[in-house]
TORVEX-829894 format. One record per residue: residue in one letter; x, y, z of N, C-alpha, C, O in turn. Coordinates in pm, whole numbers, plus 50000, padded with zeros to 5 digits. Example, Ala and Ser with C-alpha at 12.3 -4.5 7.8 and 13.67 -1.06 7.14 Angstrom:
a | 51319 | 49431 | 50780 | 51230 | 49550 | 50780 | 51320 | 49670 | 50780 | 51424 | 49668 | 50846
s | 51285 | 49775 | 50708 | 51367 | 49894 | 50714 | 51290 | 50003 | 50787 | 51341 | 50114 | 50804
This chain:
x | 51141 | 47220 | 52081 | 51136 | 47348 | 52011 | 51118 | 47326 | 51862 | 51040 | 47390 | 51792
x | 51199 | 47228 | 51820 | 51233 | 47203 | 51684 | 51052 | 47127 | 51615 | 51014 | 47153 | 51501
x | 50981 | 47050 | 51698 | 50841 | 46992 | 51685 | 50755 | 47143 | 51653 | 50689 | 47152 | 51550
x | 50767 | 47268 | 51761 | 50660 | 47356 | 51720 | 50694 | 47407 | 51653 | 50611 | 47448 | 51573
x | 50823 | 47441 | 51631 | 50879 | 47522 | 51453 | 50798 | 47453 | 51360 | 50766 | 47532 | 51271
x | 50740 | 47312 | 51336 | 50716 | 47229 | 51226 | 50557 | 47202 | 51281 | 50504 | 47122 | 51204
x | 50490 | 47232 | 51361 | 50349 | 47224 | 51394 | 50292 | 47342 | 51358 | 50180 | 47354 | 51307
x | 50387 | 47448 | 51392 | 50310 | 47584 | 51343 | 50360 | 47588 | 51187 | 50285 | 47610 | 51092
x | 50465 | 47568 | 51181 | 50466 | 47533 | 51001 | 50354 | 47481 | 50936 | 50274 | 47548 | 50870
x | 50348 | 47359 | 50955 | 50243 | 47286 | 50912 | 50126 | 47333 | 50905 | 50059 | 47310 | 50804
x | 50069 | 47418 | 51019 | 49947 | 47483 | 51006 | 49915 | 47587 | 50939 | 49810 | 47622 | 50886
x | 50031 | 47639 | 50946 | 50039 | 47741 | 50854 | 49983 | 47723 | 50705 | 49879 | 47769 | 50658
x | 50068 | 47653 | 50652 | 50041 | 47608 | 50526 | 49920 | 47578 | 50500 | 49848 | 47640 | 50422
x | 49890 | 47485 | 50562 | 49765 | 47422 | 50502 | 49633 | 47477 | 50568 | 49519 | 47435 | 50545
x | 49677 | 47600 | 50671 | 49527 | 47675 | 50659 | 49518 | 47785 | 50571 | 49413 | 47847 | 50554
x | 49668 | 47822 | 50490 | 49646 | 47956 | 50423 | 49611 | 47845 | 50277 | 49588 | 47889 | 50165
x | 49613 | 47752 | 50299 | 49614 | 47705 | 50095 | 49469 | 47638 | 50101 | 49424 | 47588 | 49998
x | 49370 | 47636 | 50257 | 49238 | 47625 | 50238 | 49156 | 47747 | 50165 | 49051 | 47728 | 50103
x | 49220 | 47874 | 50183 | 49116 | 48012 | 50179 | 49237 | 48049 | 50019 | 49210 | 48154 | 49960
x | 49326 | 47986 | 49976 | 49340 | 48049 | 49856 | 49251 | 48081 | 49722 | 49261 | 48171 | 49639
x | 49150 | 47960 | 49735 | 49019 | 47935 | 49626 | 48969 | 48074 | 49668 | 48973 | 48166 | 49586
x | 48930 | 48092 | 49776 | 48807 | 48166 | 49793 | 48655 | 48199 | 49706 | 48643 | 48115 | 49618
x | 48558 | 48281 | 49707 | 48438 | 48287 | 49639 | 48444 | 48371 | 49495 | 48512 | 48472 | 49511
x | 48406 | 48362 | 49396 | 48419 | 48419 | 49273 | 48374 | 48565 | 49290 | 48255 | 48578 | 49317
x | 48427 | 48649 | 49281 | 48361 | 48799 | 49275 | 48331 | 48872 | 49165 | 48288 | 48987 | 49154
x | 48363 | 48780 | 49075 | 48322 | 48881 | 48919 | 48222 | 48884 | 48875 | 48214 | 48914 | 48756
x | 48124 | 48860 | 48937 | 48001 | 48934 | 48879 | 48000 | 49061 | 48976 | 47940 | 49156 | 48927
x | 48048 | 49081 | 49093 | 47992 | 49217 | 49180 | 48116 | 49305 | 49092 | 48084 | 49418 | 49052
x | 48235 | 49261 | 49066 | 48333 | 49372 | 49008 | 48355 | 49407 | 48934 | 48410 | 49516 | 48919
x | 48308 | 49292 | 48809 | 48283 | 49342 | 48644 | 48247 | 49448 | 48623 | 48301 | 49513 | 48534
x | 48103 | 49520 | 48731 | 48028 | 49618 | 48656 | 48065 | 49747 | 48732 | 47990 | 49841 | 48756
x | 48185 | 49735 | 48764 | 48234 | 49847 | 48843 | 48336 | 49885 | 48778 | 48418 | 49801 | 48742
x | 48355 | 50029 | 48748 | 48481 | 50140 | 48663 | 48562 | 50140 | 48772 | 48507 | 50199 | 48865
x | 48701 | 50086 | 48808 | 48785 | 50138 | 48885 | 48898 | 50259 | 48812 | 49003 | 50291 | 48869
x | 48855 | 50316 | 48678 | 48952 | 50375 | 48648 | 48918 | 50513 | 48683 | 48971 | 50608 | 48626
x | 48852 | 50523 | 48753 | 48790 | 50727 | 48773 | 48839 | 50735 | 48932 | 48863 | 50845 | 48982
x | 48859 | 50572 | 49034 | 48919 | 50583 | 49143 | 49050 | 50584 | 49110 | 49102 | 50686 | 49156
x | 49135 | 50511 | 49044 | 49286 | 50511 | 49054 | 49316 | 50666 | 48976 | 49412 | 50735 | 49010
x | 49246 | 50698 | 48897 | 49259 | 50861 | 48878 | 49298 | 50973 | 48984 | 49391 | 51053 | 48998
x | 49142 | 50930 | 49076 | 49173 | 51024 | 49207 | 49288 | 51005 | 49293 | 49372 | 51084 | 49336
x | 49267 | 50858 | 49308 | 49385 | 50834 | 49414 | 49537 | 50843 | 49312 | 49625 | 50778 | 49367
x | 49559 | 50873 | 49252 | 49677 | 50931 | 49143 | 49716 | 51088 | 49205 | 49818 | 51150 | 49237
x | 49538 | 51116 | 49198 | 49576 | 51314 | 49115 | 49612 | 51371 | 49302 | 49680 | 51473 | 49315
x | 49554 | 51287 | 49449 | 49559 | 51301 | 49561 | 49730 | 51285 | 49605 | 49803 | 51363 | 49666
x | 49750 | 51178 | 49560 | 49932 | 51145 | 49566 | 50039 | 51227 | 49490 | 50161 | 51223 | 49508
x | 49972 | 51299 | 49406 | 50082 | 51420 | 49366 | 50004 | 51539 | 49383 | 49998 | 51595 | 49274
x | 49961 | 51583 | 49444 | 49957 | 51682 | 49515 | 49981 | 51660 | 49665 | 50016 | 51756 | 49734
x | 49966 | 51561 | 49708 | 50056 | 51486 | 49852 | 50221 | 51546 | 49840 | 50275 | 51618 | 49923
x | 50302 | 51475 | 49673 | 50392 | 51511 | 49667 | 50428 | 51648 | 49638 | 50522 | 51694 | 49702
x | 50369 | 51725 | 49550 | 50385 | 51845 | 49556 | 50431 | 51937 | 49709 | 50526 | 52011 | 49730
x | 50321 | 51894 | 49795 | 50349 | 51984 | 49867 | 50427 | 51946 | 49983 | 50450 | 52027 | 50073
x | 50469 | 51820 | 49985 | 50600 | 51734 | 50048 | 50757 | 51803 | 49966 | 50862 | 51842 | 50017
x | 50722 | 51797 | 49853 | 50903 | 51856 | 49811 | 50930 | 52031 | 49842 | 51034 | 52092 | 49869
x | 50742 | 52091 | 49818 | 50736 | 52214 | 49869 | 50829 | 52278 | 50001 | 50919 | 52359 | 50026
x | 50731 | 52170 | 50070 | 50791 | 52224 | 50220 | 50947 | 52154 | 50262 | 51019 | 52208 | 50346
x | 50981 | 52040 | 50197 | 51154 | 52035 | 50175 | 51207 | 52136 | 50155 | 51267 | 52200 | 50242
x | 51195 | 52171 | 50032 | 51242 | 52286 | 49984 | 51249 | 52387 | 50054 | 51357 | 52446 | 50056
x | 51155 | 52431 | 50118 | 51146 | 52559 | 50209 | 51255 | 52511 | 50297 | 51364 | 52562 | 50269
x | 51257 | 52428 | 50393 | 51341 | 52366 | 50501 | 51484 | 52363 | 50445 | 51573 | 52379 | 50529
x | 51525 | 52343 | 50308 | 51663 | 52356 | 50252 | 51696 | 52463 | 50226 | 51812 | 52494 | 50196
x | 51598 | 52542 | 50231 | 51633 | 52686 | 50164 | 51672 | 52843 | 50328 | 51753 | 52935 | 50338
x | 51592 | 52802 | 50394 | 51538 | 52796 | 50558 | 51669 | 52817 | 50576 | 51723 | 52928 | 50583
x | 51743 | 52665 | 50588 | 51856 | 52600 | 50664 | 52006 | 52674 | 50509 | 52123 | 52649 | 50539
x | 51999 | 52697 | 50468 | 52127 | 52787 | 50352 | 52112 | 52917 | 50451 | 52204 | 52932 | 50531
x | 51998 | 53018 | 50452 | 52000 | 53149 | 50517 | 52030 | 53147 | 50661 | 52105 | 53240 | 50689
x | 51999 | 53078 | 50760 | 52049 | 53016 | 50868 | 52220 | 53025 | 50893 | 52283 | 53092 | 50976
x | 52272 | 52923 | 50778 | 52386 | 52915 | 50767 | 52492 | 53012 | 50745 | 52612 | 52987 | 50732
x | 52454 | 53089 | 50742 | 52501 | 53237 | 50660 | 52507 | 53324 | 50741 | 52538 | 53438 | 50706
C-alpha cells in the first residue's frame, strides 16, 4: 500500500512540474483589453447580488408576518 502511496506520488509530481513551463502566450494576450470584461462580469455579480439579498429579504420579511 505504502509503495503506491509513493508511485502515485512520484508521478504526480513530476508530471505536473513537466507542463508547468508551458507555451508563451503574450503575444495572443497583450493585445487584448480584459478590463471592459472584468467590468461586465463585476456589473453581472451585483446585480446577481442585488436580487439575492432582494428576495432574502422578502423571505425574512414573509416569515415576521407569518409569525404573527
Amino acid at each position: 500500500m505504502l509503495k503506491i502511496f509513493f508511485a502515485l506520488l512520484f508521478s504526480f509530481v513530476f508530471s505536473s512540474s513537466a507542463f508547468a513551463v508551458g507555451p508563451d502566450m503574450t503575444g495572443l494576450t497583450a493585445a487584448v483589453d480584459f478590463g471592459t470584461v472584468t467590468v461586465a462580469v463585476l456589473a453581472i455579480a451585483g446585480m446577481l447580488a442585488v436580487v439575492y439579498v432582494a428576495v432574502k429579504g422578502a423571505s425574512i420579511g414573509l416569515a415576521m408576518l407569518r409569525s404573527k
